[in-house]
C-alpha positions as CSV (number, residue, x, y, z in Angstrom):
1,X,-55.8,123.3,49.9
2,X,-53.5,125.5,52.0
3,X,-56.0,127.5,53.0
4,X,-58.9,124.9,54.0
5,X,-56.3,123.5,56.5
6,X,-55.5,126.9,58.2
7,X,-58.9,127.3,58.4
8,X,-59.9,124.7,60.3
9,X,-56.8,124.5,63.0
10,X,-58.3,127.2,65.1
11,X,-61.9,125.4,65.3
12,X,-59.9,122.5,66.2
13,X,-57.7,124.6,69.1
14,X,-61.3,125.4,70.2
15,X,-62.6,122.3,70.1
16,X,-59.7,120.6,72.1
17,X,-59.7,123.6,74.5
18,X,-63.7,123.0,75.3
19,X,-63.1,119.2,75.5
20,X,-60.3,119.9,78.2
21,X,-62.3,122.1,80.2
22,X,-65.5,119.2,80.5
23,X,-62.9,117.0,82.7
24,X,-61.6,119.4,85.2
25,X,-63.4,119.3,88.3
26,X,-64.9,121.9,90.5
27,X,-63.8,123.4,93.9
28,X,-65.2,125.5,96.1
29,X,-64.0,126.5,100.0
30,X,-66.2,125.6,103.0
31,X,-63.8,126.6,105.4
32,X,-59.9,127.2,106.6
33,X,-58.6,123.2,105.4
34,X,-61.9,121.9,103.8
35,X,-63.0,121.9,100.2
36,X,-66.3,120.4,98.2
37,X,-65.1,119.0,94.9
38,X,-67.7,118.3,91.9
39,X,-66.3,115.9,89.4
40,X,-68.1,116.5,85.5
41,X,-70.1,113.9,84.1
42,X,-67.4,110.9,83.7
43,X,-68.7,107.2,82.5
44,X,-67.5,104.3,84.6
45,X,-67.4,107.5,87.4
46,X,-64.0,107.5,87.7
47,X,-62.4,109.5,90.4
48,X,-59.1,111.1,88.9
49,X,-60.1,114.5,88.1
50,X,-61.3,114.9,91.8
51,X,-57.8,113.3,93.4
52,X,-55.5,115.9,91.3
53,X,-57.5,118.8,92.3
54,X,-57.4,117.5,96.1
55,X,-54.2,117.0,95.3
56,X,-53.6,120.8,94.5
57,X,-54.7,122.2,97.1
58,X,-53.8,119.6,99.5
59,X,-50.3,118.9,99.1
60,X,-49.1,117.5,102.8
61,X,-51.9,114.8,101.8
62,X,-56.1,115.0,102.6
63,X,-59.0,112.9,104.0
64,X,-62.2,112.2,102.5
65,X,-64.9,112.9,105.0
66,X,-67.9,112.7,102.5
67,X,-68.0,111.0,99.0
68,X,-71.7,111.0,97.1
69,X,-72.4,109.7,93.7
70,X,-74.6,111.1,91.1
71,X,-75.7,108.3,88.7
72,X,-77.6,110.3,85.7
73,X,-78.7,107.8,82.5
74,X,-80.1,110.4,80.6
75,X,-77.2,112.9,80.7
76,X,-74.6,110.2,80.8
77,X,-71.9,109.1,82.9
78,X,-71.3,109.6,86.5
79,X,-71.0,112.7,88.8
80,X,-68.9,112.4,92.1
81,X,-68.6,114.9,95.1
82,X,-66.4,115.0,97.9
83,X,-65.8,116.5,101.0
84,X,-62.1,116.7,102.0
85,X,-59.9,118.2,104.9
86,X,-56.2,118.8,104.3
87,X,-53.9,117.1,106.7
């Protein structure tokens, strides 16, 4: 019984690990204060994962000059990018 148990806890580890890395947005530098954020695949597209990574990297506060919304029905859910400039 022991043994089945410490068996599975890594796959679960690895399973929790891959779960938390499918909500963490992407980011990448256009130039000195502006940023392009991806959001993953989220239903109801909601736009948390996006506002903490903004939120990283913008700390004094940022502006959203471009939002566009990626509505997918066969892959599921709702992709979001912005466009922001730190204050």
């Amino acid at each position: 019984m022991r043994s089945v148990f410490l068996w599975r806890l890594p796959l679960f580890g690895l399973a929790l690990l891959t779960l938390a890395a499918c909500t963490e947005s992407q980011a990448s530098r256009i130039d000195e204060r502006t940023y392009r954020i991806e959001s993953p695949r989220i239903p109801g597209g909601a736009t948390a994962p996006n506002r903490r990574l903004a939120e990283q990297f913008c700390p004094r506060g940022y502006r959203v000059l471009d939002q566009s919304r990626d509505n997918d029905p066969i892959e599921g859910g709702v992709a979001i990018v912005w466009t922001i400039r730190c204050l």
